[in-house]
Residue frames as qw, qx, qy, qz and C-alpha x, y, z in Angstrom:
[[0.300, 0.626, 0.516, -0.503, 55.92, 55.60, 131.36],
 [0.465, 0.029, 0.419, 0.779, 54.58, 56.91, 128.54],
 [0.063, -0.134, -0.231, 0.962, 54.02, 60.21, 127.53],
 [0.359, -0.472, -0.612, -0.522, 50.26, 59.64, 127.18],
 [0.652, -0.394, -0.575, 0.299, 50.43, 59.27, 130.91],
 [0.326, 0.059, -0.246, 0.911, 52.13, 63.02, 131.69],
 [0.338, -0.792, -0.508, 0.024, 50.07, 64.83, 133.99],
 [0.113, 0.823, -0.204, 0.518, 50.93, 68.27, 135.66],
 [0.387, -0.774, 0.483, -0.136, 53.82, 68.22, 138.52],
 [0.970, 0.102, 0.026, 0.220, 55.28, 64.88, 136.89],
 [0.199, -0.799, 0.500, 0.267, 59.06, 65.38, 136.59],
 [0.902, 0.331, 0.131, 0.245, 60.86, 63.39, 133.33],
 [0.583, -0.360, 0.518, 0.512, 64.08, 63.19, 132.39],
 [0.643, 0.685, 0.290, 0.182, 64.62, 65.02, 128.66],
 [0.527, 0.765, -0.098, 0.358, 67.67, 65.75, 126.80],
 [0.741, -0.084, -0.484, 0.458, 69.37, 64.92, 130.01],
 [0.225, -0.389, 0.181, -0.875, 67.78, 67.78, 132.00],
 [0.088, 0.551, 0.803, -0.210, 64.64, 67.17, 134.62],
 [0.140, -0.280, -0.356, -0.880, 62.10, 68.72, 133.74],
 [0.272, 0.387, 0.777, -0.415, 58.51, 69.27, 135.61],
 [0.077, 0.540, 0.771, 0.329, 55.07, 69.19, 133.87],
 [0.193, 0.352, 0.419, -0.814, 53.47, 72.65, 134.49],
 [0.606, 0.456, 0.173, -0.629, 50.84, 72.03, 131.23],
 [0.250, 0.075, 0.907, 0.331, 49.47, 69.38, 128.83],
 [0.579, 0.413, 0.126, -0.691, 47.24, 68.99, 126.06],
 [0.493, 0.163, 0.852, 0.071, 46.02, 66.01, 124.08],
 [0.218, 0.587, -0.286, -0.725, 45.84, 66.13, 120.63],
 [0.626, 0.285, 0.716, 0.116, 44.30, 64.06, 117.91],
 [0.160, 0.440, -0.367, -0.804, 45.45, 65.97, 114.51],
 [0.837, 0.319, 0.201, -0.396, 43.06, 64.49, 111.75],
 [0.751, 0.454, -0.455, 0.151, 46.14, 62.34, 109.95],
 [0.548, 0.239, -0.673, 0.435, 48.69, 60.39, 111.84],
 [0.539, -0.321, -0.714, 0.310, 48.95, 59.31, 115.90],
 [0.134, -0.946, -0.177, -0.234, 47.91, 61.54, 118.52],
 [0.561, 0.405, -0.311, 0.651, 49.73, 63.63, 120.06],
 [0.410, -0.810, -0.275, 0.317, 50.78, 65.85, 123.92],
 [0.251, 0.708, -0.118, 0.649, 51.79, 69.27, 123.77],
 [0.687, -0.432, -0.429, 0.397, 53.81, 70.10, 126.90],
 [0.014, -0.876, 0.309, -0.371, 54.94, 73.25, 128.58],
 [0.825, -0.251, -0.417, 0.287, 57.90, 72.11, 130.78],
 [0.007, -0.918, 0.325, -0.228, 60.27, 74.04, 133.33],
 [0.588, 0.609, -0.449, 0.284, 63.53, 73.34, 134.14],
 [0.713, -0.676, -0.176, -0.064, 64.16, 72.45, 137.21],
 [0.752, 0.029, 0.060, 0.656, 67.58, 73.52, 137.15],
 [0.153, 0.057, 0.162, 0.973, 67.47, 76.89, 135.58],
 [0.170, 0.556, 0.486, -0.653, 63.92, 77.44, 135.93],
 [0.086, 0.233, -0.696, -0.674, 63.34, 78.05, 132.22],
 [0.613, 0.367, 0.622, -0.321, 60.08, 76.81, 130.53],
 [0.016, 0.185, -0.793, -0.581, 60.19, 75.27, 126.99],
 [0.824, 0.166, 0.164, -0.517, 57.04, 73.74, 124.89],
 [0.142, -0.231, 0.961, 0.056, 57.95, 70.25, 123.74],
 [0.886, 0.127, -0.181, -0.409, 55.00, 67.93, 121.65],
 [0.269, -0.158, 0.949, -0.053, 55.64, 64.19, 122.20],
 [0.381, 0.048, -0.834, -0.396, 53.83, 61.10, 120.66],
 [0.682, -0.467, -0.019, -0.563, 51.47, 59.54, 122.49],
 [0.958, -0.044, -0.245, 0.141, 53.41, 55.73, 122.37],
 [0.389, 0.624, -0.532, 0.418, 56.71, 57.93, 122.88],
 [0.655, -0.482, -0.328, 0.480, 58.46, 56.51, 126.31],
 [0.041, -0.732, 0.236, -0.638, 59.74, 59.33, 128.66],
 [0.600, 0.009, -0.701, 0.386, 61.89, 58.67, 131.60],
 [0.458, -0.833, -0.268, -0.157, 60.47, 59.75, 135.20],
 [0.246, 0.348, -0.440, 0.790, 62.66, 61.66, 137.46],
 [0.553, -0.775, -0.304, -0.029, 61.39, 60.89, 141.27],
 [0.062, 0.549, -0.250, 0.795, 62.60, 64.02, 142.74],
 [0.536, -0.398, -0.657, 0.348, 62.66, 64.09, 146.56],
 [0.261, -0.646, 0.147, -0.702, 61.30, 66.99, 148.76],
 [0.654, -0.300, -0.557, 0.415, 62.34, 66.79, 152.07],
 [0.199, -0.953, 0.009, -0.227, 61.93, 69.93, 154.77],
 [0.653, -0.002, -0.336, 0.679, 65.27, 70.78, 156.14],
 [0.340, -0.782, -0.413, 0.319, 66.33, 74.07, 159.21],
 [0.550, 0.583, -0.156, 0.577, 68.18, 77.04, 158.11],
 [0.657, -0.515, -0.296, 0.463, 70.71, 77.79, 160.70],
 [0.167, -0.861, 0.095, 0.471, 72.84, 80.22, 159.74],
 [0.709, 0.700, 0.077, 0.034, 74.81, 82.01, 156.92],
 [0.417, -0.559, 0.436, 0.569, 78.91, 82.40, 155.90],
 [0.084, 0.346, -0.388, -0.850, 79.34, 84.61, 153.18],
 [0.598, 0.146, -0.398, -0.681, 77.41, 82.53, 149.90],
 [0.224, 0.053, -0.956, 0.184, 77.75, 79.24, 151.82],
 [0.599, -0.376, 0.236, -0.667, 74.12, 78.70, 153.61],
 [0.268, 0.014, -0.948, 0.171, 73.81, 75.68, 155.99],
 [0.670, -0.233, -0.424, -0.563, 70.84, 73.31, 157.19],
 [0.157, -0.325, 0.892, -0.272, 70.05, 70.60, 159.28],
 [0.503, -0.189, -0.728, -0.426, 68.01, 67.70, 158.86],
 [0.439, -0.574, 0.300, -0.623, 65.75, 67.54, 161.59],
 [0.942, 0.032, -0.251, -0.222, 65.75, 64.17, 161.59],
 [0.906, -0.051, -0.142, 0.395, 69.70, 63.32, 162.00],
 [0.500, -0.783, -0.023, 0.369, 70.73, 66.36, 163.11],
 [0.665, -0.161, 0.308, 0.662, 73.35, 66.85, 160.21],
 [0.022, 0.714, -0.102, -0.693, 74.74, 70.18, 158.74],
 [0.658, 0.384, 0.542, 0.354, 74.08, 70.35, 155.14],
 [0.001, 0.574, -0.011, -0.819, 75.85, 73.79, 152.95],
 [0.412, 0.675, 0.565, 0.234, 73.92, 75.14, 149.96],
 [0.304, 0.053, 0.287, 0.907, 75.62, 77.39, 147.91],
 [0.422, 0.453, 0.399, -0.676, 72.97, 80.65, 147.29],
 [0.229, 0.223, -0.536, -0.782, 72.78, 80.16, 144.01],
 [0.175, -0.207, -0.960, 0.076, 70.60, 76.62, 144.88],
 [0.036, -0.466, -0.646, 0.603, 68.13, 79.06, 146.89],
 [0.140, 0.664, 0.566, 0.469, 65.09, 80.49, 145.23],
 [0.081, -0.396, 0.066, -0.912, 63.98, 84.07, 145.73],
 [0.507, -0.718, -0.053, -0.474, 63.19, 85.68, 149.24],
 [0.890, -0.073, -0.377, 0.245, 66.12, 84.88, 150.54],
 [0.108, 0.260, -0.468, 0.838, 66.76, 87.93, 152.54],
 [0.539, -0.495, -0.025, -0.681, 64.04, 87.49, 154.11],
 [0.821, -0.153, -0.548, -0.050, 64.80, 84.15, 155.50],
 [0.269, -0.753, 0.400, -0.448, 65.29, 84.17, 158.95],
 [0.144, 0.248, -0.935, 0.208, 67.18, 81.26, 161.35],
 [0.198, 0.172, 0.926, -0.271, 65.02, 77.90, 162.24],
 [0.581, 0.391, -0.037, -0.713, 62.73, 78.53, 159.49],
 [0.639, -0.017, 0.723, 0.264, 61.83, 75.24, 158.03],
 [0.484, 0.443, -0.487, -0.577, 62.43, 75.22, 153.41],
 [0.937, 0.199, 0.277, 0.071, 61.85, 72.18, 151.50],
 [0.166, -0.512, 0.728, 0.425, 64.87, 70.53, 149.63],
 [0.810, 0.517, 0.118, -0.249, 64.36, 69.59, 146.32],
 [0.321, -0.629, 0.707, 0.043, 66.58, 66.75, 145.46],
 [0.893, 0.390, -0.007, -0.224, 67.29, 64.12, 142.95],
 [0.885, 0.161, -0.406, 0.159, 69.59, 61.17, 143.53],
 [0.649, -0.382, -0.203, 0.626, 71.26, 62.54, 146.69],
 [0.300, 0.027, 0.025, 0.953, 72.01, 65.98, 145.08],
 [0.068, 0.602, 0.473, -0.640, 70.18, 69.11, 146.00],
 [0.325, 0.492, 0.453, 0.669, 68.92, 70.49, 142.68],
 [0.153, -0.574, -0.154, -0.789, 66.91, 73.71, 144.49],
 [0.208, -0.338, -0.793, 0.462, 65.86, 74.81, 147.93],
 [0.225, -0.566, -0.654, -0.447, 62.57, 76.07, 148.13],
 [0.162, 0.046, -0.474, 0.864, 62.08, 78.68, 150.51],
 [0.011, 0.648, 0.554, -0.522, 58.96, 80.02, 152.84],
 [0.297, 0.593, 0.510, 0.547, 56.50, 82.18, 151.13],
 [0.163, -0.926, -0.025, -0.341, 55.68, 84.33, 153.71],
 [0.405, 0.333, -0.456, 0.719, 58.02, 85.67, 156.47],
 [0.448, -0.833, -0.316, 0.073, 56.94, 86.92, 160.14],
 [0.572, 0.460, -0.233, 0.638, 59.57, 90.08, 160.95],
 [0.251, -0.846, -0.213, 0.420, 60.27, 92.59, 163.49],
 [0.266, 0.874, -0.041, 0.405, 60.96, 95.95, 162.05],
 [0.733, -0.329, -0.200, 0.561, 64.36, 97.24, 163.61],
 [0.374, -0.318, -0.005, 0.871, 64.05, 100.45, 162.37],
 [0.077, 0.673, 0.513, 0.528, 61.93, 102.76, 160.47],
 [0.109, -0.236, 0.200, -0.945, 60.76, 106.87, 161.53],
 [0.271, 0.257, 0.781, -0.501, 58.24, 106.55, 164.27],
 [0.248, -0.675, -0.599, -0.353, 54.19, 106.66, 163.40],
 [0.153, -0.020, 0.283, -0.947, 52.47, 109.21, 164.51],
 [0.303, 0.426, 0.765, -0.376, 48.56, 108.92, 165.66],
 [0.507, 0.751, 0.202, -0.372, 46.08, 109.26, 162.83],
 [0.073, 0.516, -0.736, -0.432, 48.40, 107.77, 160.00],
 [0.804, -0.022, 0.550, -0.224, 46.58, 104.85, 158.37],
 [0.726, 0.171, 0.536, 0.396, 47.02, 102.52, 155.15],
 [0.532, 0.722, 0.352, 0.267, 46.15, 105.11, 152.74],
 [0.007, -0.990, -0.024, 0.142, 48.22, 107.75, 153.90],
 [0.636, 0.703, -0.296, -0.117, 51.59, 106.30, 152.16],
 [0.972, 0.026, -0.166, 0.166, 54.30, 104.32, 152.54],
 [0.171, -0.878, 0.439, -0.085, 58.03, 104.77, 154.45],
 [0.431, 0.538, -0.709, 0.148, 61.14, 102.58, 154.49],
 [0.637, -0.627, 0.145, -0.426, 61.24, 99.74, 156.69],
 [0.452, 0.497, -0.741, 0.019, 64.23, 97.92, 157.67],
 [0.930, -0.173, -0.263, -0.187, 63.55, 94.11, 159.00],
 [0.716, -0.623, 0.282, -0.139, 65.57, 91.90, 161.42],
 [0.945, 0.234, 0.176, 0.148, 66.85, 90.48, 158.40],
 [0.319, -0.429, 0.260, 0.804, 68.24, 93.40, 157.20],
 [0.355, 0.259, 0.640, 0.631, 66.27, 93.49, 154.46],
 [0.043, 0.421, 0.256, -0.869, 64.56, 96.67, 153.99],
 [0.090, 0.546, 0.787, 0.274, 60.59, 96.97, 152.39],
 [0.187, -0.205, 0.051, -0.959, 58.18, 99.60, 152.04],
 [0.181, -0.401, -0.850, 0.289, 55.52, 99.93, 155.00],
 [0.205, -0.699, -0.635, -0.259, 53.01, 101.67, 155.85],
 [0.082, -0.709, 0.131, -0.688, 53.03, 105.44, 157.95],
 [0.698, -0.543, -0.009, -0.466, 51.68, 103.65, 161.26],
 [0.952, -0.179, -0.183, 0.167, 54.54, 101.12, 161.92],
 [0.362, -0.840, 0.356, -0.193, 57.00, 101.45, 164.65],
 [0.316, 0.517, -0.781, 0.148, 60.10, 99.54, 166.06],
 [0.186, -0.090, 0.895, -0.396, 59.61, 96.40, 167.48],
 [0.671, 0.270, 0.213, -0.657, 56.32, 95.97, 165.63],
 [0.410, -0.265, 0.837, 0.247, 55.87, 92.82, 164.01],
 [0.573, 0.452, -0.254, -0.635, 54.84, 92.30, 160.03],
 [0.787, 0.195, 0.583, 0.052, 53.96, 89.71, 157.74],
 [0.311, 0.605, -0.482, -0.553, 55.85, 90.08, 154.01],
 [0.922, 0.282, 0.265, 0.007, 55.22, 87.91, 151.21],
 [0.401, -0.638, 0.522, 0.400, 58.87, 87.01, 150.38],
 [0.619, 0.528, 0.487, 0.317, 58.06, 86.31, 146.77],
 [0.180, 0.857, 0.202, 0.439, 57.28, 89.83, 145.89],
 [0.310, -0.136, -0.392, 0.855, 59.03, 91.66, 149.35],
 [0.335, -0.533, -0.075, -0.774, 55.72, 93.66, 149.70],
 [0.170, -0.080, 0.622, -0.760, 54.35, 94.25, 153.17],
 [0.335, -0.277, -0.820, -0.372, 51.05, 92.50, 154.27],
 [0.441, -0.750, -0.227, -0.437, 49.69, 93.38, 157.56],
 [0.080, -0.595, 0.592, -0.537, 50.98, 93.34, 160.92],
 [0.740, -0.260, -0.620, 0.029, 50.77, 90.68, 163.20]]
C-alpha cells in the first residue's frame, strides 16, 4: 500500500516496529509532492510518535489479529486463557496485559491482539461487574453526595465507593480509571 492510502486503525510495519494509525493529515505544501502527517502508536510499548511520509512512499501493512480468548486463572505473573474455540490453555506474561487488570475477574472474555502467531497485547474489559467483600456498613439516609469510603472487591482490588454500599452488593467500575459507577 501506499501511504496515500493510511487511514485511522491501519497497522504498518515501520522501522521494524507495528505501528497503528491513530491520526492523518494530507498535505499539499506549495513546492514539491504532497505529503501525510501521521501520529502513530506503538503497539508494543504503547508510545505515540509523529512521522510525515510521501504520498508515492510504500509502507508495509501489518494484519494484526484480534481474537476473544477466557481468562481462567492466575500463578504468580503467569496469566492463562483459553480459546473458546479449541479449548487450549494459552499463558500471558502480565506485562502483555493492559491496565485494569485487578479488576479482571475469571471467565471474563479479553481480546488478543496478535501478529503472526505471537501475542503482542491483551486487551482487557472496560468495565467490570463486582461484589464488594467488604467495606463499613451504610447506614439509612447516606446518599451519593455524602462522600466516599473504601471498598474492597472480589478481586481484591480495593476502590472508593460511595457511603450507602454494603457487603454483598454488587457495582459496576470502569477498569480503565478504577472509579466506581453505580450499582447494579
Amino acid at each position: 500500500m501506499i501511504a496515500n492510502d493510511l487511514r485511522v486503525g491501519i497497522t504498518i510495519l515501520h522501522n521494524s516496529e507495528i505501528f497503528e494509525v491513530i491520526d492523518f493529515f494530507h498535505t499539499q505544501p506549495g513546492k514539491g509532492g504532497a505529503l501525510v502527517k501521521t501520529k502513530l502508536r506503538n503497539m508494543r510499548t504503547g508510545t505515540i510518535i509523529d512521522h510525515t511520509f510521501r504520498a508515492p512512499q510504500k509502507v508495509e501493512q501489518a494484519i494484526i489479529e484480534r481474537k476473544k480468548m477466557e481468562y481462567l486463572y492466575r500463578d504468580g505473573d503467569q496469566y492463562y486463557f483459553m480459546d473458546p474455540e479449541t479449548y487450549d490453555n494459552v499463558p500471558v506474561n502480565k506485562d502483555k496485559l493492559e491496565g485494569g487488570v485487578e479488576f479482571l475477574k475469571e471467565n471474563e472474555l479479553c481480546t488478543f491482539v496478535s501478529y503472526k502467531g505471537n501475542v503482542m497485547a491483551v486487551e482487557l474489559p472496560d468495565f467490570a461487574v463486582l461484589e464488594i467483600v467488604e467495606t463499613d456498613p451504610g447506614y439509612k439516609g447516606d446518599t451519593v453526595q455524602g462522600g466516599n469510603k473504601q471498598v474492597t472487591l472480589e478481586t481484591g482490588a480495593v476502590i472508593q465507593g460511595p457511603l450507602f454500599l454494603n457487603v454483598g452488593d454488587k457495582i459496576k467500575v470502569d477498569a480503565r480509571t478504577g472509579t466506581y459507577i453505580q450499582r447494579v
